[in-house]
N, C-alpha and C positions, 0 to 999 in steps of 0.2 A: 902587431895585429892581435887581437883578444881572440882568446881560445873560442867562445861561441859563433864569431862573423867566422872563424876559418871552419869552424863546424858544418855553419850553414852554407856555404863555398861548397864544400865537401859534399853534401846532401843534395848541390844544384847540380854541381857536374857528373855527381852520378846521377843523377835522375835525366839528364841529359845524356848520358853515356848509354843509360838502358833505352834511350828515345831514341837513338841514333842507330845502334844494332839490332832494336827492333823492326827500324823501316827499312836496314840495309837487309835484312831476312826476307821482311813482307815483299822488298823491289826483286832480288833475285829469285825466288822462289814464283813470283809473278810472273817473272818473264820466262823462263823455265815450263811455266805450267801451260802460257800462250802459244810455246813452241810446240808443247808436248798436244795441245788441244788439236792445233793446224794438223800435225803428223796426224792422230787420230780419228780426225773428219775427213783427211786426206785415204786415212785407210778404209773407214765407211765406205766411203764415196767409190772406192776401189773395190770394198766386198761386193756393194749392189751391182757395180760395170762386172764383176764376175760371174754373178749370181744372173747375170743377165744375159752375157756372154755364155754361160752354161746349158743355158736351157737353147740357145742359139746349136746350129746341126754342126759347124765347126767347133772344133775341142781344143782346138790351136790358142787359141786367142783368151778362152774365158782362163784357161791353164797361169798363161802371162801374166793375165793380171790379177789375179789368184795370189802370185807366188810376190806381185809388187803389192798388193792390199795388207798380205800376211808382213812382208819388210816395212811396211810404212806405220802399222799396228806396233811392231816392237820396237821402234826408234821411240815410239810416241810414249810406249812405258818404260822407257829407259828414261826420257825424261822426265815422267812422272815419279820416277824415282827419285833420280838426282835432281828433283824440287823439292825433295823433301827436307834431304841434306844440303840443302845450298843459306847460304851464306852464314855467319860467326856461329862461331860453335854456342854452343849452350853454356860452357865453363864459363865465355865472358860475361854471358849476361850473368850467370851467379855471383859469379867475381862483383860485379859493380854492384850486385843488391845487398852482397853480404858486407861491402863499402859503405853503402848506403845507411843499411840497418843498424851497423858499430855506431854510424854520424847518430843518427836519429837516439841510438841510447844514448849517448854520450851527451848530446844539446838533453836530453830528459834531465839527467843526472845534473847537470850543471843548472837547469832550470830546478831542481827541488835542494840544490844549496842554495840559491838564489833566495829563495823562498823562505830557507831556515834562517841564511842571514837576515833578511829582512825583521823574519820575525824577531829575533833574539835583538837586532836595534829599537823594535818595537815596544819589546819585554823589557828594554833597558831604558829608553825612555819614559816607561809606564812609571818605573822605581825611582826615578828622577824624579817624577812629578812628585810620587808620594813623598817621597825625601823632601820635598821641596816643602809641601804642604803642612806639614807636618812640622819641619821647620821653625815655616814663617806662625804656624799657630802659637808654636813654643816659644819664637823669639816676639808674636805678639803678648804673649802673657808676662814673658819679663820686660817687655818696656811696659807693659802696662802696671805692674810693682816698681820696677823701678820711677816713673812717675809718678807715682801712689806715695810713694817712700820721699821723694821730694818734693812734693806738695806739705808732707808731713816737716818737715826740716823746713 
């Protein structure tokens, strides 16, 4: 296999590689963040039942659920947290761009030899031509004496 197809291999599967850790990030940190929302609405919803409870003439009950709005509030930024950090590290995604990036010079550099050789077959057929032309001008002037010369005889 040619060094350029295995380049561009190289340049799909990382670019694939960064497609793949990017949605395994976006999926865990989603679901993460959906837990973390529930806990959080759960704890609202617990502040107001307190807040509501509170101003109620029993002290018993708004107390309770005071102290479950305030637990349900810090589960929900614990998982806001750890959505943050949830799935592949950052190294990998580096790793496959800086993969990526090598590929991408590497197909450049072999696309401007490509280029040079071309040209230089280009530059060598040009001299060919002239050589050629040039030639045929000079090998038309001496058949054209030599015919001259044997007409004469």
């Amino acid at each position: 296999m040619s060094e350029p197809i295995m380049k561009l291999q190289l340049i799909a599967r990382s670019e694939l590689a960064l497609t793949q850790i990017n949605a395994r990030r976006v999926a865990s940190r989603s679901a993460l963040f959906s837990v973390a929302l529930v806990f959080l609405l759960l704890g609202l919803a617990m502040v107001t039942l307190s807040i509501y409870f509170a101003l109620e003439p029993r002290f018993g009950a708004p107390l309770a659920a005071l102290m479950v709005s305030l637990g349900d509030t810090i589960i929900g930024i614990i998982f806001i947290l750890a959505s943050k950090r949830a799935g592949p590290s950052s190294n990998e995604e580096k790793l496959a761009r800086e993969i990526r990036d090598m590929a991408y010079a590497e197909l450049g550099n072999d696309i401007d030899d490509f280029k040079a050789e071309v040209n230089q077959i280009t530059n060598d057929i040009k001299r060919i031509r002239t050589g050629f032309t040039s030639f045929s001008t000079g090998a038309g002037s001496i058949i054209s004496l030599l015919l001259k010369a044997g007409k004469r005889h």
